[in-house]
N, CA and C atoms as a LAMMPS dump frame, in Angstrom:
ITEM: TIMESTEP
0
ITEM: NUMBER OF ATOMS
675
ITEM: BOX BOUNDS ff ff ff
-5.0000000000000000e+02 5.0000000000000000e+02
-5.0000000000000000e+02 5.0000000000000000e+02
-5.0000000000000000e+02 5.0000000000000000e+02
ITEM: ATOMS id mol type element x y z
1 1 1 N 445.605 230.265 364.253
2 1 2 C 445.573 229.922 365.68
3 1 3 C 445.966 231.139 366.517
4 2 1 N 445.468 231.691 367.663
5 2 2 C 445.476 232.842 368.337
6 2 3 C 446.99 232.735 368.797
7 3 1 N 447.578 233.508 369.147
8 3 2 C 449.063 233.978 370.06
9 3 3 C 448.842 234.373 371.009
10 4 1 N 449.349 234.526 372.123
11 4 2 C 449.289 235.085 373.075
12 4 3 C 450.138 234.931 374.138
13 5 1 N 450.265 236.464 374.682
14 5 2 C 451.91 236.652 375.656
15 5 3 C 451.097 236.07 377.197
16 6 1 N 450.886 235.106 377.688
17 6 2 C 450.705 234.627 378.877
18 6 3 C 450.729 235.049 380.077
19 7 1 N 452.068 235.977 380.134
20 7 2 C 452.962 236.287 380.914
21 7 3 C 453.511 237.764 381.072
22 8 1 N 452.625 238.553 381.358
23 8 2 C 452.633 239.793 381.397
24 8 3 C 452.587 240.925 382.665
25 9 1 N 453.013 241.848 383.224
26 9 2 C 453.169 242.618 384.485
27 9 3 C 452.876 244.009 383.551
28 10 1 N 451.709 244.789 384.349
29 10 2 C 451.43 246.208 384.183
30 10 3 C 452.122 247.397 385.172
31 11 1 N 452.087 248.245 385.06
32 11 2 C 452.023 249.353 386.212
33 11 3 C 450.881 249.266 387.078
34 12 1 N 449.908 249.179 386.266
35 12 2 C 448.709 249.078 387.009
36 12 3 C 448.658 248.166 388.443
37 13 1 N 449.074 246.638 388.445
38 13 2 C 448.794 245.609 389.513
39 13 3 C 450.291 245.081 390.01
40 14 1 N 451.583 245.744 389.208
41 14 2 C 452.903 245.198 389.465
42 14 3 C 453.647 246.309 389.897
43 15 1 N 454.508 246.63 391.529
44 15 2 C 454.802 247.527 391.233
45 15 3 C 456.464 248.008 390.935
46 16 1 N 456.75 246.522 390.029
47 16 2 C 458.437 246.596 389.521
48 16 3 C 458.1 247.106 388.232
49 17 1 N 456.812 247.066 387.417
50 17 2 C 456.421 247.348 386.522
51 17 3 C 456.493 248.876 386.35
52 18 1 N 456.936 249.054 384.662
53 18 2 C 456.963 250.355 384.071
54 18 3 C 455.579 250.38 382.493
55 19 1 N 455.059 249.284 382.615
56 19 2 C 454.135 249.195 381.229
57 19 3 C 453.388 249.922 381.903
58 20 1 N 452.655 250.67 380.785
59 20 2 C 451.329 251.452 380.639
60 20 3 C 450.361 250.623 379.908
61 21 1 N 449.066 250.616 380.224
62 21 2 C 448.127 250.064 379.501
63 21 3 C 448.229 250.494 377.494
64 22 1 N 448.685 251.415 377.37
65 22 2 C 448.653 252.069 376.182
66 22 3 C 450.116 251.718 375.705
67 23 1 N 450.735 251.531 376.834
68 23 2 C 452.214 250.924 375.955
69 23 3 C 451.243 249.545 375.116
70 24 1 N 451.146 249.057 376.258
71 24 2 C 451.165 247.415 376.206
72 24 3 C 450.181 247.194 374.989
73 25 1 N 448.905 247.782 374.371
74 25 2 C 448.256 247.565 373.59
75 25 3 C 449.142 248.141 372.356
76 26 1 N 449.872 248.816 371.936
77 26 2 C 450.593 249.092 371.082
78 26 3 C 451.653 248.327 370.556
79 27 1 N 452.389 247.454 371.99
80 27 2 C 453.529 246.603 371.669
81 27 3 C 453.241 245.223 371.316
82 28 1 N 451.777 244.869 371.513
83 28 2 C 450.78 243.507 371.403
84 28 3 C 450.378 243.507 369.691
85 29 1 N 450.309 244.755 369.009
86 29 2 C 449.837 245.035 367.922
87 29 3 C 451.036 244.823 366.841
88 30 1 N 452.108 245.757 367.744
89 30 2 C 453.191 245.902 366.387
90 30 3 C 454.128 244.479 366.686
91 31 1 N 453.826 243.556 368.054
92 31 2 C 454.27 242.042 367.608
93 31 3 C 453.176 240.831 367.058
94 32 1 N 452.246 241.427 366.581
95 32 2 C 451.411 240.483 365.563
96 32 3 C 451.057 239.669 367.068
97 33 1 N 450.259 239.979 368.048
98 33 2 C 449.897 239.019 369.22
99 33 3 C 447.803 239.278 369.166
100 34 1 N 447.533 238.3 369.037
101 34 2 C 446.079 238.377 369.586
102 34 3 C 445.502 238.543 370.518
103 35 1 N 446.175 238.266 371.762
104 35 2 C 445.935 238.436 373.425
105 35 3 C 447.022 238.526 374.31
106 36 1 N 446.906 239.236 375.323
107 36 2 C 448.01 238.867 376.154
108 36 3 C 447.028 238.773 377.756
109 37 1 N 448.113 238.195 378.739
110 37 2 C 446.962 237.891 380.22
111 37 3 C 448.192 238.951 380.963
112 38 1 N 447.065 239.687 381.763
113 38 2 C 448.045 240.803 383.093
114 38 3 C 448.113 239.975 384.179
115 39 1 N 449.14 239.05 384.534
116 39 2 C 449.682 238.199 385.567
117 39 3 C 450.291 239.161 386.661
118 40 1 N 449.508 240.099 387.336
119 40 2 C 449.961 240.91 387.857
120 40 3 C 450.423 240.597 389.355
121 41 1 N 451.382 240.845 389.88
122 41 2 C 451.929 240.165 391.269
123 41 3 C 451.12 241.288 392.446
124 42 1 N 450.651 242.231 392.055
125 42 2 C 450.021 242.668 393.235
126 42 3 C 448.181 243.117 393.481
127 43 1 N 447.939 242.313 392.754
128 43 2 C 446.349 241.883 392.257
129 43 3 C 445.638 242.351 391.133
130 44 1 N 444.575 241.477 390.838
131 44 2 C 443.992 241.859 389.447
132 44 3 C 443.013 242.823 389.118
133 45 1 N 442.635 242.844 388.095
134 45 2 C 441.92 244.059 387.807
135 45 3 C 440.587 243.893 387.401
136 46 1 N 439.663 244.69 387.946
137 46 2 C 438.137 244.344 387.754
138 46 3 C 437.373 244.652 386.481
139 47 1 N 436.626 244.081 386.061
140 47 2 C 435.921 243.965 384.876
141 47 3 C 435.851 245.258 384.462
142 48 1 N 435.22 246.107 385.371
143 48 2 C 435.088 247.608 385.061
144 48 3 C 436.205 248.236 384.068
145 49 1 N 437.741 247.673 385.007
146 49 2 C 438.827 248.514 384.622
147 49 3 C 439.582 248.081 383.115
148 50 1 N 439.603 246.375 383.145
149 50 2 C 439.367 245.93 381.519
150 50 3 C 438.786 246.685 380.728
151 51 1 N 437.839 246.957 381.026
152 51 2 C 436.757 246.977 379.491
153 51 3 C 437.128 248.588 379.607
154 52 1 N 437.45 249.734 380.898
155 52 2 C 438.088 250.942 380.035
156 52 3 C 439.361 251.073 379.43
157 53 1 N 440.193 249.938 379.682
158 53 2 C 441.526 250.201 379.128
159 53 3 C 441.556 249.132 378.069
160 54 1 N 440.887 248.836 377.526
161 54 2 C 441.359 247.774 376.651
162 54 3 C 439.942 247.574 376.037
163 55 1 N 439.162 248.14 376.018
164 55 2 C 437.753 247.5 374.994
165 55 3 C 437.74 247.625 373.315
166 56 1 N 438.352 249.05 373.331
167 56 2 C 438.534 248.915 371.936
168 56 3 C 440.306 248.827 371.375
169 57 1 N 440.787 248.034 371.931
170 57 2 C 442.167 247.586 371.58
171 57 3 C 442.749 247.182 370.346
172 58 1 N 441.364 246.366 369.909
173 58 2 C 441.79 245.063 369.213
174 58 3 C 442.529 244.203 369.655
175 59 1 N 443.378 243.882 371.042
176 59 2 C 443.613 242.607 371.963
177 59 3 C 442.846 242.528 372.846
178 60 1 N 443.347 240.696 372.85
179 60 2 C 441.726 240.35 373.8
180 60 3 C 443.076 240.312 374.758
181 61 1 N 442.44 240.893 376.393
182 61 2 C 443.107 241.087 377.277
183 61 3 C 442.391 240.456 378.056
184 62 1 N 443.182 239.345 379.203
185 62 2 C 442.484 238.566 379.879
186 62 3 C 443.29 238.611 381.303
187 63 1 N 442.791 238.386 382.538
188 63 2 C 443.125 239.569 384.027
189 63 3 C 443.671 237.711 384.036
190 64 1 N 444.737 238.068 385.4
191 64 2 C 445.641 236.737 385.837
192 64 3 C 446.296 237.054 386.853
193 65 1 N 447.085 236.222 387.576
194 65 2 C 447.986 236.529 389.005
195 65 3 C 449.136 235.683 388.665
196 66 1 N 450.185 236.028 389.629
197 66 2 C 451.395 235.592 389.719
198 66 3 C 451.343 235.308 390.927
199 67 1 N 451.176 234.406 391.615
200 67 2 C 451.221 234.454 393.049
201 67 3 C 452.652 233.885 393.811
202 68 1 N 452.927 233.953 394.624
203 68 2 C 454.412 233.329 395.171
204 68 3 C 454.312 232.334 396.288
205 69 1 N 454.342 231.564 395.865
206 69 2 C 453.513 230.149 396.995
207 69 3 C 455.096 229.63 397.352
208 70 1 N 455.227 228.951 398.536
209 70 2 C 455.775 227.861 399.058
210 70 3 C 456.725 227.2 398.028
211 71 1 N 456.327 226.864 397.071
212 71 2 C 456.857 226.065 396.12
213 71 3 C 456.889 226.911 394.763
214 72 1 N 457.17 227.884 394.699
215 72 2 C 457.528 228.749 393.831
216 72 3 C 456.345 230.215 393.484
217 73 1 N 456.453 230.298 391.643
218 73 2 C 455.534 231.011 391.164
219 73 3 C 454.543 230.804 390.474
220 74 1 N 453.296 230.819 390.747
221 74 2 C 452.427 229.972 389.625
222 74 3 C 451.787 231.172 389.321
223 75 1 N 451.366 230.777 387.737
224 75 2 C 450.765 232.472 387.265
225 75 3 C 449.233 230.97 387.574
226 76 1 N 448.078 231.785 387.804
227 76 2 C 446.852 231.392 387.763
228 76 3 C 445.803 232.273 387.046
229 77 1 N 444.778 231.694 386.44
230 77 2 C 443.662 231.926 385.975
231 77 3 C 442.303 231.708 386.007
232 78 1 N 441.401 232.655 386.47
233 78 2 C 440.579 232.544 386.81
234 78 3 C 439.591 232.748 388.431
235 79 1 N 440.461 233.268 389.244
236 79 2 C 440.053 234.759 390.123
237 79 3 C 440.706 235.541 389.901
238 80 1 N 439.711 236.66 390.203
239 80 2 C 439.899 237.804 390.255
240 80 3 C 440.977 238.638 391.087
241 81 1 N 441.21 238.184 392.142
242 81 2 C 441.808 238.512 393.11
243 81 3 C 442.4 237.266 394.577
244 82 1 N 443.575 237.8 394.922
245 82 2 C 444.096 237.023 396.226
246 82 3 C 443.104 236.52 397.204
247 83 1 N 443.474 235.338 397.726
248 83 2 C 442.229 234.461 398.657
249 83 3 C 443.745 234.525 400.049
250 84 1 N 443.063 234.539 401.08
251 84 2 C 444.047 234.006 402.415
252 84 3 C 444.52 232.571 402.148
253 85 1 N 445.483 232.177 402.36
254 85 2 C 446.468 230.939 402.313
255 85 3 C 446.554 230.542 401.387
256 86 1 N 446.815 231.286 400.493
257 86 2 C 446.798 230.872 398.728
258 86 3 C 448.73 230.834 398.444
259 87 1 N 449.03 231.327 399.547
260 87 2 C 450.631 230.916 399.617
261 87 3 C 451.224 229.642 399.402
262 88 1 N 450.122 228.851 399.772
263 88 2 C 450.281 227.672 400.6
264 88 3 C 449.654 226.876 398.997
265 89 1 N 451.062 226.275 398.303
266 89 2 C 450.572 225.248 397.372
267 89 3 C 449.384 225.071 396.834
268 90 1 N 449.183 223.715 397.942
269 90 2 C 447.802 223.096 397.898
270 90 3 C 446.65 223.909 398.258
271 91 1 N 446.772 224.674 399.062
272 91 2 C 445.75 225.484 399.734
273 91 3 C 445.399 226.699 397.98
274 92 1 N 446.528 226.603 397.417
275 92 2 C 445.873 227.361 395.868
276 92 3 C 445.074 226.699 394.81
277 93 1 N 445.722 225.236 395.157
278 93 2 C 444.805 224.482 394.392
279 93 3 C 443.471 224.227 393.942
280 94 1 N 443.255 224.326 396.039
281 94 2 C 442.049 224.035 396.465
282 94 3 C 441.343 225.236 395.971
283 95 1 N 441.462 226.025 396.015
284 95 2 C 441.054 227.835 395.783
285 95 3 C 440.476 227.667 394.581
286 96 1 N 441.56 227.456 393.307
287 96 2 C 441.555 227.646 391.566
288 96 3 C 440.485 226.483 391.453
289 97 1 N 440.724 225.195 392.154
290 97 2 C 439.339 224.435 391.609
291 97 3 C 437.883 224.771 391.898
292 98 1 N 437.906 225.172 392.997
293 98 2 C 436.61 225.845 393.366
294 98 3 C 435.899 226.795 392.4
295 99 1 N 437.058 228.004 392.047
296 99 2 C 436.792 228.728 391.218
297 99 3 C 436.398 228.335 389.38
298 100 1 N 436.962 227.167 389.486
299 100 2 C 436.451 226.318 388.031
300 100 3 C 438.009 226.737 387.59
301 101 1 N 439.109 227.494 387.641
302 101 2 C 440.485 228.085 387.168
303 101 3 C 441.696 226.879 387.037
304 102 1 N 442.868 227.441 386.509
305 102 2 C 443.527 226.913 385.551
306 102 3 C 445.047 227.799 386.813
307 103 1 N 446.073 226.465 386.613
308 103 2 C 447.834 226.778 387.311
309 103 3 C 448.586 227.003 386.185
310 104 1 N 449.512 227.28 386.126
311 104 2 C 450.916 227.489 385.196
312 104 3 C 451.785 227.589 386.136
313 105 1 N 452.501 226.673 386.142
314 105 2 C 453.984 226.689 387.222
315 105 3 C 455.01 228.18 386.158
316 106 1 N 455.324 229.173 387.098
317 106 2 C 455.742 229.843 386.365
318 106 3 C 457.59 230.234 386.44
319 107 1 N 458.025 229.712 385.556
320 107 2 C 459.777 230.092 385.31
321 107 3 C 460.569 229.054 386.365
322 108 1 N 459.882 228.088 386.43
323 108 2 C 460.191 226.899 387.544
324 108 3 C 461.725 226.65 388.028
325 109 1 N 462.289 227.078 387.031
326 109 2 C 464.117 226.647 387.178
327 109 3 C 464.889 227.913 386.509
328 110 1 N 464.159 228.765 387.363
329 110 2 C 464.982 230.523 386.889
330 110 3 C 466.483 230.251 388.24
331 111 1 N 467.242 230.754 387.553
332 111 2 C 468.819 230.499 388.85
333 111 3 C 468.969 228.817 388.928
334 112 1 N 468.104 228.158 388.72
335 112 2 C 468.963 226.592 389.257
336 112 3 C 470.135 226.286 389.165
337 113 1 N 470.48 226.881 388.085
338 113 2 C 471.532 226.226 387.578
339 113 3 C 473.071 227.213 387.599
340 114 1 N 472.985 228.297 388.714
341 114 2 C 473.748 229.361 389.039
342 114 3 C 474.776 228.851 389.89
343 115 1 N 476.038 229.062 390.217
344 115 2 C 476.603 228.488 390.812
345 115 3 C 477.588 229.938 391.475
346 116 1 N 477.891 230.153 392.979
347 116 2 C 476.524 228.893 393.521
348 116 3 C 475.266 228.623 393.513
349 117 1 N 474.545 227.59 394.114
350 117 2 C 473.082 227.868 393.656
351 117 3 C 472.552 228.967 394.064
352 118 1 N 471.634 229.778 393.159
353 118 2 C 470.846 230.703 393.626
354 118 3 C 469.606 230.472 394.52
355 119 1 N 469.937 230.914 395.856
356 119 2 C 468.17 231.178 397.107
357 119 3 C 467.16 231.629 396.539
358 120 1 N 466.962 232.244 395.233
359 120 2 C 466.088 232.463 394.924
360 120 3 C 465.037 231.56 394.265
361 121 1 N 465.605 230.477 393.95
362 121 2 C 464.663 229.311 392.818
363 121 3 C 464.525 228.369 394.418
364 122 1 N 462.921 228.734 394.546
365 122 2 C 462.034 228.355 395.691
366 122 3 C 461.982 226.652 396.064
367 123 1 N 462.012 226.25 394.447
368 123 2 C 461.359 225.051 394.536
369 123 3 C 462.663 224.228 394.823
370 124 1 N 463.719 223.949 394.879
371 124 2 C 464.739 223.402 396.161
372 124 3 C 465.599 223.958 396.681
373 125 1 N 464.834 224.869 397.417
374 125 2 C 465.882 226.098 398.216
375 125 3 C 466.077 224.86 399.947
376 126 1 N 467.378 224.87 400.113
377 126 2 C 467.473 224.054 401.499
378 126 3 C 468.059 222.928 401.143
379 127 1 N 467.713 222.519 400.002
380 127 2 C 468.36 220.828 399.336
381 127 3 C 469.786 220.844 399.303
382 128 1 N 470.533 219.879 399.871
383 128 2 C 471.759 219.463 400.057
384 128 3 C 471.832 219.191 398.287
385 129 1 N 471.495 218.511 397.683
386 129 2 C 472.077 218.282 396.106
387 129 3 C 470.879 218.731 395.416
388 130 1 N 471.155 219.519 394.249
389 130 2 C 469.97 220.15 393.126
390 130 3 C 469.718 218.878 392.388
391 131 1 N 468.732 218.799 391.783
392 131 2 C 468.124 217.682 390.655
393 131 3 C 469.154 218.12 389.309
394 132 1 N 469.907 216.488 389.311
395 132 2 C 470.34 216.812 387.661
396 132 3 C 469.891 216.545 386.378
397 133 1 N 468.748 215.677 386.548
398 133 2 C 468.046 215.63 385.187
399 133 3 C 466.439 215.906 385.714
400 134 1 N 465.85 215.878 384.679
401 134 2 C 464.431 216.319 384.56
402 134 3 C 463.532 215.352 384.981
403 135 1 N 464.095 214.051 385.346
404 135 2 C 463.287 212.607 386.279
405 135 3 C 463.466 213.345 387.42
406 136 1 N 464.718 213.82 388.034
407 136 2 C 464.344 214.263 389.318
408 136 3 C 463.866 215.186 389.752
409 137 1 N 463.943 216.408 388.542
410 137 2 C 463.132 217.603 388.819
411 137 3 C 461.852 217.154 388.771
412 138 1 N 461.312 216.212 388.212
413 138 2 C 459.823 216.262 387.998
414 138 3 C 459.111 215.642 388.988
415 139 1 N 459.634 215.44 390.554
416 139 2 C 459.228 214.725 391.564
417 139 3 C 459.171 215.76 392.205
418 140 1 N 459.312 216.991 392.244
419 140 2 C 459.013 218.008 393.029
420 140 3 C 457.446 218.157 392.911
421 141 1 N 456.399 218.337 394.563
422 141 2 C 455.209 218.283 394.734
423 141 3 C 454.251 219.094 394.016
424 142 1 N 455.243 220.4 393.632
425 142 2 C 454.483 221.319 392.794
426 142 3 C 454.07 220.812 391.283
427 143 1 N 454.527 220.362 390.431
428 143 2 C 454.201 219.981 389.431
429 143 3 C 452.89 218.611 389.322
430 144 1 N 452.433 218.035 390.617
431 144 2 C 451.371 217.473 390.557
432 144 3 C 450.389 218.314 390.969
433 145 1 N 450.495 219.466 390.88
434 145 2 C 449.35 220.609 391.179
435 145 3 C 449.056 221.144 390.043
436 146 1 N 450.116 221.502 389.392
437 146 2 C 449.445 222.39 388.405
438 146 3 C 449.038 222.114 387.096
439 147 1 N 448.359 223.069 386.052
440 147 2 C 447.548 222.5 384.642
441 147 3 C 448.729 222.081 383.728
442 148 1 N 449.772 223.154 383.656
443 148 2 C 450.792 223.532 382.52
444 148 3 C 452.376 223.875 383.071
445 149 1 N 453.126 223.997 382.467
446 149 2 C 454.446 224.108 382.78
447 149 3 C 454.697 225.291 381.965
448 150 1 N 455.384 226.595 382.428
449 150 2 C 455.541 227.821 381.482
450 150 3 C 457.425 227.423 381.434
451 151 1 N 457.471 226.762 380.115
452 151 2 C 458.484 226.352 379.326
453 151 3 C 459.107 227.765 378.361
454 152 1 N 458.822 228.329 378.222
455 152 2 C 459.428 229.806 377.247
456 152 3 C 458.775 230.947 377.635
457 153 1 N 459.86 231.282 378.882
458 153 2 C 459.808 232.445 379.72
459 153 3 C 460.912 233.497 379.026
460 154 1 N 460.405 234.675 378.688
461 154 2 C 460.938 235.764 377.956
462 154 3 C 462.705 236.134 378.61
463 155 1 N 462.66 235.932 380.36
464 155 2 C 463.278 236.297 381.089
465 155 3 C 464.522 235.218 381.929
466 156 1 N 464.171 234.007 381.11
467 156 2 C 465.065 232.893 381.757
468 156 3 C 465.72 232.861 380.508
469 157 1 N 466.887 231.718 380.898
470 157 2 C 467.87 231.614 380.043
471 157 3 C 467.695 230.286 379.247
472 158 1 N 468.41 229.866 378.195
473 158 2 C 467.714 228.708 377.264
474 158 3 C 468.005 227.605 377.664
475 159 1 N 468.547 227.443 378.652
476 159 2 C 469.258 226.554 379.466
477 159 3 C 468.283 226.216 380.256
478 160 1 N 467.46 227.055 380.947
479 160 2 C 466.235 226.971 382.289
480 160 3 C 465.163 226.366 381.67
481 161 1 N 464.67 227.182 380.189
482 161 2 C 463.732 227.187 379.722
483 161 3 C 464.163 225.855 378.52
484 162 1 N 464.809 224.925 378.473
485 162 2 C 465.046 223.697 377.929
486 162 3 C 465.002 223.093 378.806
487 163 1 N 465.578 222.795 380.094
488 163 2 C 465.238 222.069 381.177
489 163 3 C 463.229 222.371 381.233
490 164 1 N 462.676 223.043 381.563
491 164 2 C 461.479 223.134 381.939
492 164 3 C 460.56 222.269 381.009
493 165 1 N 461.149 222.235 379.332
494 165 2 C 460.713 221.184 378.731
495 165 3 C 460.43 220.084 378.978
496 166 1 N 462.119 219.677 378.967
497 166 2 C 462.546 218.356 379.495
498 166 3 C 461.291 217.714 380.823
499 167 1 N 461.103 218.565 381.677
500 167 2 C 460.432 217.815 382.989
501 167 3 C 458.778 218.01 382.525
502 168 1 N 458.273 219.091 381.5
503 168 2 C 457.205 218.861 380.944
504 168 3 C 456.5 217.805 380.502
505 169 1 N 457.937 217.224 379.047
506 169 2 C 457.703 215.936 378.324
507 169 3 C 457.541 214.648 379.048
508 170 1 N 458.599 214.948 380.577
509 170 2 C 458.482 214.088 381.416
510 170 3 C 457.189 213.705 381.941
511 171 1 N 456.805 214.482 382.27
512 171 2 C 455.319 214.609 382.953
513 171 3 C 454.259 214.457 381.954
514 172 1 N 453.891 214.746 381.211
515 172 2 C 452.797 215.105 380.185
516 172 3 C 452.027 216.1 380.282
517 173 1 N 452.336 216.783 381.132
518 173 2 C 452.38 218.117 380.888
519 173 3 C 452.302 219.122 379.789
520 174 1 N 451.292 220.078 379.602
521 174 2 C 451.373 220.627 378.725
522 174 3 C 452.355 222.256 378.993
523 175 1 N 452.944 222.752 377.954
524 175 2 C 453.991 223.832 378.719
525 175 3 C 453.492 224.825 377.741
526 176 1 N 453.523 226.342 378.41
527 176 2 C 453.237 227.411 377.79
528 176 3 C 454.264 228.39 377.376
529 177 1 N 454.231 229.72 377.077
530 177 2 C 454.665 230.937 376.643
531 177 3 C 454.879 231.684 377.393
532 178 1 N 455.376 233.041 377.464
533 178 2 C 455.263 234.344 377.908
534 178 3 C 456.377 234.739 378.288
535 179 1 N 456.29 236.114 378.182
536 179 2 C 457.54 236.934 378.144
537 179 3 C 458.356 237.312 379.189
538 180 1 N 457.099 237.693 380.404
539 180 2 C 457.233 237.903 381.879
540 180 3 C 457.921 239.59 381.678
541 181 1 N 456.897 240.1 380.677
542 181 2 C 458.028 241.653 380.512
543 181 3 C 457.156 242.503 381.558
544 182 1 N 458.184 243.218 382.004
545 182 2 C 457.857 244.476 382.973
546 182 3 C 457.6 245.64 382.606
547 183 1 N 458.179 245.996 380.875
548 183 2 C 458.726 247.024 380.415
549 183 3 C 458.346 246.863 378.608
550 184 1 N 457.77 247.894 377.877
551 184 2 C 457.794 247.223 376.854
552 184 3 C 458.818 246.458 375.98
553 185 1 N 459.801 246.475 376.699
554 185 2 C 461.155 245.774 376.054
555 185 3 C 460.964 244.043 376.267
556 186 1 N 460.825 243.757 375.218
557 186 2 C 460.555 241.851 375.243
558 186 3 C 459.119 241.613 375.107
559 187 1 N 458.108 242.279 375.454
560 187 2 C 456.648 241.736 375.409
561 187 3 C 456.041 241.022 374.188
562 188 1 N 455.81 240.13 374.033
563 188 2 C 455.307 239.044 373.25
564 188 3 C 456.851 238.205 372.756
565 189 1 N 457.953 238.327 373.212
566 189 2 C 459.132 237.786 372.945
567 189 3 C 458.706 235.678 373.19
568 190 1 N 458.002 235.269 373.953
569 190 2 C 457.694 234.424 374.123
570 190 3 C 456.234 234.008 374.227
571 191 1 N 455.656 233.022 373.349
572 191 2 C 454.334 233.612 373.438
573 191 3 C 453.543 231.488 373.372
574 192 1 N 452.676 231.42 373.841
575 192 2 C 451.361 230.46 373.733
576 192 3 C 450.385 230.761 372.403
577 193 1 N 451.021 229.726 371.5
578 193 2 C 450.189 229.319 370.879
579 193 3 C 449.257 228.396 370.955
580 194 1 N 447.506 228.738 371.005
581 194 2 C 445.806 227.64 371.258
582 194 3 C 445.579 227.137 369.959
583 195 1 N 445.397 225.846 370.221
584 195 2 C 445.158 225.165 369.012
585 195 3 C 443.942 225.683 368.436
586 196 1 N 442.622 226.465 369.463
587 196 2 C 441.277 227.191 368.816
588 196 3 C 441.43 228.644 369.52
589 197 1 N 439.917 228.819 369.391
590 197 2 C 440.068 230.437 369.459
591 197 3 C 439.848 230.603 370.741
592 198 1 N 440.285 231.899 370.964
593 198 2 C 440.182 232.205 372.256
594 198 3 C 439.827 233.476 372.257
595 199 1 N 438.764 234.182 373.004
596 199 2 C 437.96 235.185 373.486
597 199 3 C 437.59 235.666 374.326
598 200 1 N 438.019 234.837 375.327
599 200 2 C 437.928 234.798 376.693
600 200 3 C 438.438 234.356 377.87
601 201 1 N 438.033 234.539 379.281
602 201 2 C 438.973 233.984 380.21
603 201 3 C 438.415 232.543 380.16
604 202 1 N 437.232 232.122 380.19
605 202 2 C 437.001 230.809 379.956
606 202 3 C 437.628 230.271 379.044
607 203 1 N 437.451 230.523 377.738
608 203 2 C 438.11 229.767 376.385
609 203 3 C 439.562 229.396 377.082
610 204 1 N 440.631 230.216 377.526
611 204 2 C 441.789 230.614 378.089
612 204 3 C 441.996 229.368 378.861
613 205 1 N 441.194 229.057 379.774
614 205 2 C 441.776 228.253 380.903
615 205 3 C 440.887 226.846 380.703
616 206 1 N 440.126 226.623 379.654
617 206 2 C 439.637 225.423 379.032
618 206 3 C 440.414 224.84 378.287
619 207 1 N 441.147 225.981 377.61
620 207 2 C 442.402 225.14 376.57
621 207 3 C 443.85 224.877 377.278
622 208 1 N 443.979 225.629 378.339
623 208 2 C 445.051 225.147 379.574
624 208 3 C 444.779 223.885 379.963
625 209 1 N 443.603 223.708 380.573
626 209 2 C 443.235 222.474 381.209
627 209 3 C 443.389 221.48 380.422
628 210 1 N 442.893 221.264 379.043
629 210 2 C 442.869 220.383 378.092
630 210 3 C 444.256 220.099 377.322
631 211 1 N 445.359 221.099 377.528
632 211 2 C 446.48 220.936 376.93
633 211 3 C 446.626 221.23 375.124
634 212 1 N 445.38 222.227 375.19
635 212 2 C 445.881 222.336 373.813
636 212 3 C 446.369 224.2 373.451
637 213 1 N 447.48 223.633 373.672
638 213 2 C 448.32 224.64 373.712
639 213 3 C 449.647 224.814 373.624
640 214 1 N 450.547 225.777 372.823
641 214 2 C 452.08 225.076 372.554
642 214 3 C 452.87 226.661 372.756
643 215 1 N 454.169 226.232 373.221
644 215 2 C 455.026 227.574 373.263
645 215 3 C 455.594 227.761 372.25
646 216 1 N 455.952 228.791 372.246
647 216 2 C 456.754 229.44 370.844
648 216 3 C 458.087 230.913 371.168
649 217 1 N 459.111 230.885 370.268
650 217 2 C 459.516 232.231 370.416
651 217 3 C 458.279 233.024 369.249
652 218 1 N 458.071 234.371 369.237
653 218 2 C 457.58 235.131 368.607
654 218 3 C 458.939 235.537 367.312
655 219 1 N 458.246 234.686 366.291
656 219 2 C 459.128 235.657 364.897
657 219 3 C 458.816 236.698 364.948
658 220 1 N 458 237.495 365.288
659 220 2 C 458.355 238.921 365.16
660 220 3 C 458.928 239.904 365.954
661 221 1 N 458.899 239.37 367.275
662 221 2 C 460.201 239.635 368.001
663 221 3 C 461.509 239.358 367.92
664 222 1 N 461.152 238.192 367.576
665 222 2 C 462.717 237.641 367.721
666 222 3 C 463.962 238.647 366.518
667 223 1 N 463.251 239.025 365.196
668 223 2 C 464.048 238.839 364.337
669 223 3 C 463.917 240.817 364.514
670 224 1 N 463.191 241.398 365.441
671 224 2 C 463.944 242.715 365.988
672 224 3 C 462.503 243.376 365.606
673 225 1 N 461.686 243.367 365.052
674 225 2 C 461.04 244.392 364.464
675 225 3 C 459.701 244.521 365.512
């Protein structure tokens, strides 16, 4: 069954990012990963620029966004690039279906649980009381938008990323992988395992949609090598 780091930031389209295209195909190889997606926060990259940095890789590399909407971070799949009012939740929704594309609520409950609460976790910034179990997190509007829940984020804590479960299972929701690395340090540390193959950005966001798809830590990260 294919692997793949979901959740990835280049130099190229991120600019907190320190990966090089040539890091990143090297660190995809020596963690046993089949694909990874460039969820890049400051836009994606055109077919042209794929196929020179990555054609003969041996990873299938598939282009993605991180966008920062209203109600948090959703990595998306399947444009190419930023649309006007794509800030705006629903207004992304509307966008990704058009486009035939695929949501991932991304790192949904990064800081929730910081005390005090952290301003940074979007999705109840302003709320007089935080959600204490995963019934009440899972009434937040964003999660009836999107395909998947990114449940094993490289960069949250096991605490965030067990809660994100929790409101997954709640939902029926299917929850993904990824590392969210900036740097080759952690990349494929968290990864989406497809129940079939994947080759493409279609295959990619057909098996999102359909839910067949499962998170994982990466044994070959994990255990250092």
């Amino acid at each position: 069954m294919p692997v793949f780091d979901l959740h990835v930031h280049t130099a190229r389209g991120s600019s907190d990012s320190s990966l090089t295209p040539a890091q990143l195909v090297q660190r995809a190889r020596e963690a046993g990963l089949d694909g990874v997606c460039l969820t890049e926060h400051g836009g994606g990259w055109t077919d042209r620029e794929l196929e020179e940095a990555f054609a003969d890789s041996g990873v299938t590399v598939i282009r993605g966004l991180e966008v920062d909407t209203d109600a948090g971070h959703v990595l998306v799949f399947g444009l190419p690039a930023y649309v006007n009012g794509m800030h705006r939740i629903e207004e992304l929704r509307s966008v990704v279906d058009r486009a035939g594309g695929a949501m991932v609520s991304a790192h949904p409950f990064r800081n929730l649980f910081n005390r005090p609460p952290d301003p940074s976790n979007l999705l109840f910034r302003g709320l007089d009381e935080l959600p204490q179990t995963a019934e009440e997190a899972a009434g937040h509007r964003l999660f009836r938008l999107v395909d998947a829940i990114e449940v094993a984020n490289g960069s949250n804590t096991d605490r965030e990323n067990r809660f994100a479960r929790d409101v997954a299972a709640h939902l029926g929701l299917a929850g993904t992988g990824g590392s969210d690395a900036h740097s080759e340090h952690g990349l494929g540390k968290r990864v989406t395992v497809f129940d079939g193959g994947v080759t493409s950005e279609r295959d990619l966001i057909d098996a999102i949609r359909s839910g067949a798809v499962s998170p994982t830590a990466n044994s070959v990260t994990e255990d250092g090598h």
